[in-house]
N, C-alpha and C positions, 0 to 999 in steps of 0.2 A: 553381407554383414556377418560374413563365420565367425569374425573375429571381436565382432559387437560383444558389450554386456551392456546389460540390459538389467534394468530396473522394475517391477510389478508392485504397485501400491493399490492394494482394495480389501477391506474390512467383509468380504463374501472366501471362506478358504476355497471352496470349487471353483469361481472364476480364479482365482491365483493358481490352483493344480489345472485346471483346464487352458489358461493363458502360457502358463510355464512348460506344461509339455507339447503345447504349439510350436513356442517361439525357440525353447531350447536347439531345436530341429535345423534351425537358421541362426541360429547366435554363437557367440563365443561360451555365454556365462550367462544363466538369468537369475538375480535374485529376487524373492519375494518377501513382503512385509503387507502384516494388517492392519498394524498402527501407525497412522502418519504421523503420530509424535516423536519417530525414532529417523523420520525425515531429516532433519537436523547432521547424527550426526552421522548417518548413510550417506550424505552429499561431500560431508566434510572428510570423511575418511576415505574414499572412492571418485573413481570419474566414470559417468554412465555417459553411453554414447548415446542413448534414449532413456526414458522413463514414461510408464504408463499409469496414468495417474485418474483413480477412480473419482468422480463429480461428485458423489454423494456419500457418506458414511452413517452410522448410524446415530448421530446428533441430528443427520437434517438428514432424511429421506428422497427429497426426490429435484430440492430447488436448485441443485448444484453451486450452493455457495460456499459449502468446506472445499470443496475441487477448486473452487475460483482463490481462494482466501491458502492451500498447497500452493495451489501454482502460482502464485504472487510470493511468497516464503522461498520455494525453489530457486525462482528467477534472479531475487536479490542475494542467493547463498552462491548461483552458479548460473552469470546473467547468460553463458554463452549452452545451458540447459536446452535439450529439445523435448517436449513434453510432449504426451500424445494424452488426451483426456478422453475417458468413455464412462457412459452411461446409460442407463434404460429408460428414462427419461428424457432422453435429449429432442431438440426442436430446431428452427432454424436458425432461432433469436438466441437462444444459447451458443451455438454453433460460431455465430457471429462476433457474439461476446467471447469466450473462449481466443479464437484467432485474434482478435482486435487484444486481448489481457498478456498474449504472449505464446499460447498456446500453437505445435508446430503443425499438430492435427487435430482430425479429433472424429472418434469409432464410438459408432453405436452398440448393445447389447440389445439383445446375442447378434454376435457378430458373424460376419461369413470368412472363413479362415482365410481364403488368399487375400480376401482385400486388405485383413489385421496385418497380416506380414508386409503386404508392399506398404500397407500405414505405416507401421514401423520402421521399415529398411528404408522409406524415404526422410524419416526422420534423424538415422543415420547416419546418412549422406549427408543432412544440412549440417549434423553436427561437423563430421568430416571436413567440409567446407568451410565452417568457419572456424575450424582451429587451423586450417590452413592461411587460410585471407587475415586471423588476426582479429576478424570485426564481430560487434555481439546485435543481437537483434535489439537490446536496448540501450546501445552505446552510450556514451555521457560526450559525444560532439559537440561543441559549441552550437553547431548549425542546429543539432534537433535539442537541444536544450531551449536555445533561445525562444525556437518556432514555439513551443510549449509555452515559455513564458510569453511570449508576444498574448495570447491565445486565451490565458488565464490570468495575467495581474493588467491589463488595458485597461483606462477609465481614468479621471481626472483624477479621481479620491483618491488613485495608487500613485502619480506624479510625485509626492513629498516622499513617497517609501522609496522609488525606484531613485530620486536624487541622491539621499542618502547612501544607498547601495553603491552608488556610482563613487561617492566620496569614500566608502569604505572599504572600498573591495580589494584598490590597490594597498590595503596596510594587512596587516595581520591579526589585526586587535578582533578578540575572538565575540561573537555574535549572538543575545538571543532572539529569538523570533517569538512572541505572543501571539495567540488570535484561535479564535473558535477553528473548531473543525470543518476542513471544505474550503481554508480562505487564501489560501496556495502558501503556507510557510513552508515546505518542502522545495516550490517551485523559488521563494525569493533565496533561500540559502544555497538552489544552483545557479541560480541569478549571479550572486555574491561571489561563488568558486570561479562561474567563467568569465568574471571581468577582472580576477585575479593576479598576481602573477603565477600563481600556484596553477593554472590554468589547464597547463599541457600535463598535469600531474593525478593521482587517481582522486576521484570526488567519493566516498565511501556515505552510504547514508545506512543507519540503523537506528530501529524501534526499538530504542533500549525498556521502553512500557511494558511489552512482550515478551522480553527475555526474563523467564524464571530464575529464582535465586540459584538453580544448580547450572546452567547454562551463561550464567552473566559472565564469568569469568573466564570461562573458556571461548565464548564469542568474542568478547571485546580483546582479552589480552591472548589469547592464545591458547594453546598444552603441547608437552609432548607427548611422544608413545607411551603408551602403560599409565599415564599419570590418571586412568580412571578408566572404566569399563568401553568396552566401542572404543577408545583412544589410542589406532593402530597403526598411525604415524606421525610425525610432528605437523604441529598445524599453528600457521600465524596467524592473528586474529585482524579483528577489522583496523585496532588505530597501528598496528604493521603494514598491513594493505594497504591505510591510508598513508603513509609515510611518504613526505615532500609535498602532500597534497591536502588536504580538506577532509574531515570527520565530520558528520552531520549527525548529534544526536536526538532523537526525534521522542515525543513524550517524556522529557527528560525529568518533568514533574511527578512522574509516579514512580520513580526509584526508590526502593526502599533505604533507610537511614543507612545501612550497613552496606549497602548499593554505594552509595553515594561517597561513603566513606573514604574508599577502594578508590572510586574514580577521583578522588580529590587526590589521592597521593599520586595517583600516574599523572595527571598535570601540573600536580606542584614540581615531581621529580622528572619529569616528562622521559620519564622509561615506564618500559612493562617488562614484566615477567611472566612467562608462561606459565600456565598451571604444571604442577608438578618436574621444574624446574627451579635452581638459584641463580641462573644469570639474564643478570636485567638487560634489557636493548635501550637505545634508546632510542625514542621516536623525536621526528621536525613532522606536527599538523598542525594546520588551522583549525581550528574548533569553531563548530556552530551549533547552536542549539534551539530546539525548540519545544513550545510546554501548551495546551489551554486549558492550564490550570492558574490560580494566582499563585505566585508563588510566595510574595509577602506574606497572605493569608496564611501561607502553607510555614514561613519560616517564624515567624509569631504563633503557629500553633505548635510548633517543637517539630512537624512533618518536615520541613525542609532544612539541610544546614545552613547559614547566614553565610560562612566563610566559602559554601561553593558557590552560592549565589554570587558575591562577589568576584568567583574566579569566572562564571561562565557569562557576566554582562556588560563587559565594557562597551560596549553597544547593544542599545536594547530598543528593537523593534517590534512597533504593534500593528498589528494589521485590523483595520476596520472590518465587521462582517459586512456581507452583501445588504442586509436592509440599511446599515445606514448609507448606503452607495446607491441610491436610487435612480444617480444618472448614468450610471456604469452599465445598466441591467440592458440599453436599448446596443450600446457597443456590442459587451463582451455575448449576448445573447447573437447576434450578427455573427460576428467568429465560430461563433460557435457553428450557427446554421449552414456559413459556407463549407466548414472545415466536413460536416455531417451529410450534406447536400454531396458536394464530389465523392467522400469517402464511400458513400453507400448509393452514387449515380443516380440520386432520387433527384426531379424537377420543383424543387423547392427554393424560392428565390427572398422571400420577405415574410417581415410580420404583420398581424392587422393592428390598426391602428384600437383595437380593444384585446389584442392579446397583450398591447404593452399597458396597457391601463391596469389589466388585472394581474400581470407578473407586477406593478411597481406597489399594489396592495396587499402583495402578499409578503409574508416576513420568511420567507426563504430560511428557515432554520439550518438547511444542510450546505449553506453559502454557494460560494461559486461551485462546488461537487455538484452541488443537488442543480443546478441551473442546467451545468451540462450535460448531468444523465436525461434532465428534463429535453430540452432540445434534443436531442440526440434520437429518442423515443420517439418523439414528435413529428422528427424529420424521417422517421422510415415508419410513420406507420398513418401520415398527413395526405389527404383524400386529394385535394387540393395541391396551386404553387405558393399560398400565399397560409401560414401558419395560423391559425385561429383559436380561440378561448376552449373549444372543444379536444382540439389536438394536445391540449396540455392538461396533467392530470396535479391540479392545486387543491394540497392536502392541508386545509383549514383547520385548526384548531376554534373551537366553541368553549370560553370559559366557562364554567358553572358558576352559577352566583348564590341561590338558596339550595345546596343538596345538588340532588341530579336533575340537569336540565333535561328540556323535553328531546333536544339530539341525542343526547345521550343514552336515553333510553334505548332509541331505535337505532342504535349503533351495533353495526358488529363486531367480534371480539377482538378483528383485528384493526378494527379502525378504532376503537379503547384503548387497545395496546400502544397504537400509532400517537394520539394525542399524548398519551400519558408520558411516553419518550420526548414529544416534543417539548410538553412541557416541564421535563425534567431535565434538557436541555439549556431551556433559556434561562431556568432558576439558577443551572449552575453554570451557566456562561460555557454551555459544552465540555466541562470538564469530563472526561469517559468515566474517571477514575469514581468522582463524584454521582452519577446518574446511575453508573452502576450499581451503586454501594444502597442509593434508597430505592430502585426500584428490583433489588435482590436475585440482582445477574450478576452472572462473571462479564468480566471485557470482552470474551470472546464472544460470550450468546450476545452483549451489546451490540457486539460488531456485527454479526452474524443479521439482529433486527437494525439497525442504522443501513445497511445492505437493502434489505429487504424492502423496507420504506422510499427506498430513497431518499433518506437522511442525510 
């Protein structure tokens, strides 16, 4: 790998001068950064043939979900990315998760120097390989697109959504998708691209929720060189990338008014301009969207424009959550288990006939998400071939009805924490935007505890 550059992301400067004068030794070029918030646009200005990407920073200590939550950002900025994750913390069930999220390796600290280098320089080589071959570890094939949805929208309750999809997919009339979080609107809008004609064309999906006011504009529409700091050569943005193909924007109900604005003229005029440019392009996408927020609520309280609303719904799909799908639970919980059973070579064959009693009682607040990290857990850590009420970890909520009940009391702070989300959840019908705002977190620490929970 002499000719490798190489990437070091970790918020410790001694691991960065102790990783950097390792690896320099065996690389072309290593750069190092402490802020994964400059992540962004180190990927977009740069092609790393590896990137070594710290688990923990110093918001979250030890759980490894800022590491999980980069290398999920990375992979959609640069899906053909080879990541190598490390941490002092690590286990085997992170190890797991990691490889399973996209991750190419993944080194423990403190490490043993040759093995960091062959970690690396094998990650290299994969990179090498698939800029040769063309193909990405998360490709958008029809074959593993569908497998997914086979996987996560099955159940009778989903039959009227999947019809529609079927009636709509060959036209162009642009799409939104409703539905709490967890209930696969990501998975039905790739649904929607690959029965398209747009099909053989690029699927682009972005969290436009996530993107800050100083980043909106340069991710969706583009920059050139110089047109702002880091901006060290021209760069096409996502609805360029998506061009001939399918734009998925996703949380589209948390853009801010001036957000919103901006993107209503690129679709009305259907060009973009680059930051720090005058000449417009003009893009051919299909537009799909999706929000679970209301957005009525939001366009009657002056939050939402009325006139984008209008542009982004000519078909408007809602997806039921999982409790009220209660004959869904005993299918897609099945999918679940075979797909988890081979993956992980565990002798796990069925459910008991009381583990489905008590998933059909329970109100699954984190929808089909929470179902399958649930199974999942279950199936590699089940005593047993046959799944039982103990293999599952069902995270009840207990109303309070005078003050604080007596659970309550003998609660601990993170099982407090845990209701209190859930039920700021259901009050706002999973709106992030919403939950966050009363229970006085940003979307990220949300994201970070909905992780955590199993939300």
């Amino acid at each position: 790998m002499q000719d490798a550059k190489l990437l070091i992301v970790d918020d410790d400067p001694d691991v960065l001068l102790a990783a950097r004068l390792l690896l320099k030794r065996h690389a072309g070029s290593v750069d190092i950064e402490k802020n994964p918030e400059k992540l962004p646009f180190l990927l977009n200005n740069n092609r790393y043939d590896a990137i070594v990407l710290d688990m923990n920073f110093e918001r979250d200590v030890s759980s490894g979900r800022e590491g999980f939550a980069w290398l999920e950002r990375i992979l959609d900025i640069d899906p053909q990315a080879r990541v190598v994750l490390f941490t002092a913390y690590g286990d085997v069930e992170m190890a797991v998760r990691a490889m399973k999220a996209g991750a190419a390796d993944f080194v423990l600290k403190p490490w043993q120097n040759d093995k960091f280098v062959e970690t690396v320089r094998g990650a290299v080589v994969g990179r090498t390989r698939l800029d040769e071959t063309g193909t990405t570890k998360r490709g958008n094939s029809s074959q593993s697109a569908n497998h997914s949805i086979t996987l996560s929208l099955i159940g009778s309750a989903m039959r009227p959504i999947l019809d529609t999809v079927a009636r709509v997919a060959p036209t162009d009339a642009n799409v939104l998708i409703l539905g709490e979080n967890g209930t696969g609107k990501d998975l039905v809008a790739r649904a929607i691209h690959e029965q398209s004609n747009r099909r053989d064309k690029p699927f682009v999906s972005v969290d436009v929720g996530a993107l800050t006011e100083s980043l909106f504009e340069s991710e969706l529409f583009g920059h050139v060189k110089g047109a702002f700091t880091d901006a060290r050569d021209d760069r096409a943005g996502r609805f360029e990338e998506a061009n001939g193909g399918t734009i998925f924007l996703d949380e589209i109900g948390n853009l801010t008014l001036a957000q919103q604005a901006r993107l209503l003229t690129v679709l009305q005029q259907r060009q973009v301009t680059r930051v720090g440019s005058n000449k417009a392009r003009t893009i051919d996408v299909r537009l799909i969207c999706a929000t679970n927020a209301d957005l009525a609520e939001r366009v009657a309280t002056l939050r939402f424009r009325q006139d984008l609303l209008y542009r982004i719904n000519t078909i408007e799909l809602a997806l039921p959550p999982l409790r009220q799908r209660p004959d869904d639970l005993k299918p897609l919980a099945e999918h679940f288990l075979k797909k988890y059973a081979k993956q992980y070579n565990r002798p796990v064959t069925g459910l008991s006939p009381a583990l489905l009693t008590e998933m059909k009682q329970y109100n699954w607040p984190g929808n089909v998400r929470e179902l399958q990290h649930a199974v999942e857990r279950a199936v590699i850590l089940a005593a047993g071939t046959v799944l039982e009420p103990g293999d599952f970890v069902f995270r009840k909520t207990d109303s309070p009805t005078n003050g604080t009940s007596p659970v309550q009391q003998t609660m601990q702070l993170e099982d407090m924490e845990r209701v209190a989300i859930q039920q700021a959840m259901q009050k706002h019908k999973g709106s992030i935007t919403d939950v966050a705002r009363e229970l006085g977190l940003s979307r990220q620490a949300l994201y970070r505890r909905l992780e955590k929970y199993g939300l």
